[in-house]
C-alpha positions in Angstrom: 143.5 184.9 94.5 141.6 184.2 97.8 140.2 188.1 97.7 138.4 187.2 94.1 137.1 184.2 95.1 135.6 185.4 98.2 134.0 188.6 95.9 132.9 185.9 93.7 131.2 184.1 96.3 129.6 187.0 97.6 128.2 188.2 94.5 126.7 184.5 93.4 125.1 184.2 96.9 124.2 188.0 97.7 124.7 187.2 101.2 126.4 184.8 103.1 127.0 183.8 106.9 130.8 184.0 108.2 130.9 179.9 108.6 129.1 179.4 105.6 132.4 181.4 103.7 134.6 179.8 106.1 133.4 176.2 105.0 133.0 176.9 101.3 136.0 178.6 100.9 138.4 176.7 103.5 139.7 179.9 104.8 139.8 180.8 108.6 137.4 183.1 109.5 139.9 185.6 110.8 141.3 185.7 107.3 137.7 186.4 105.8 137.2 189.2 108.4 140.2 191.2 107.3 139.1 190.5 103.3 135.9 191.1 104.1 137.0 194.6 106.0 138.8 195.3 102.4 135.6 194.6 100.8 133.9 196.8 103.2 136.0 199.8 102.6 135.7 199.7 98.8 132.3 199.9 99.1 131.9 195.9 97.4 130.7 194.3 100.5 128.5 195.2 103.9 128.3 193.8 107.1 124.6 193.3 108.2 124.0 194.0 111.3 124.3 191.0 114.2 121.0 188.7 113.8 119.3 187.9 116.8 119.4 184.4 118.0 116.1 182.5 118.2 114.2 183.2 121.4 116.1 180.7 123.7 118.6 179.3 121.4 121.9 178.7 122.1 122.9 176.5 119.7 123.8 178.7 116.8 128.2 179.9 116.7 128.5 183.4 116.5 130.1 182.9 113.2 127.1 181.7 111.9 125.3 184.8 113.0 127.4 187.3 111.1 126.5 188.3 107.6 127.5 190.1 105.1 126.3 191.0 101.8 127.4 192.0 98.2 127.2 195.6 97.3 125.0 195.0 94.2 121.7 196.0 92.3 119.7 192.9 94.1 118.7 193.7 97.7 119.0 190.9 100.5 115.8 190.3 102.9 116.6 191.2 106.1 115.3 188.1 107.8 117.6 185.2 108.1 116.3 181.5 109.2 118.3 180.5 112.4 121.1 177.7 111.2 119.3 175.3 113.4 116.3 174.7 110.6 118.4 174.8 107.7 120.5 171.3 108.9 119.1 167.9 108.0 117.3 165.9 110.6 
């Protein structure tokens, strides 16, 4: 049940941050890792490689750093915003 909605998720958003899964799903990240490792080896779902924190910050979780996207027909841009920006002042 958790596996389809975490492919569902994926495949709405195209790509998604580890907390951001972890929050809108309510499941632990260590539990998304080994789904998304599942994904991963089907060839549904890729792990992006580690963004690079914004020059000095150190504000950002490492969770929030790691992305993956759905193996579909729609490409994801490479560049992600750094967390920081996207929360409300």
């Amino acid at each position: 049940m958790i596996l389809s909605l975490l492919q569902n998720y994926l495949r709405d958003h195209r790509a998604a941050s580890l907390t951001q899964m972890e929050a809108s799903l309510g499941v632990p990240a260590d539990a998304l890792r080994g789904m998304l490792d599942l994904l991963e080896r089907k060839g549904r779902a890729q792990r992006l490689p580690r963004a690079q924190r914004c020059h000095g910050c150190t504000l950002c979780d490492e969770k929030a750093l790691e992305f993956y996207r759905w193996m579909g027909d729609t490409d994801v841009p490479a560049q992600r915003p750094c967390q920081q920006e996207q929360r409300p002042q």
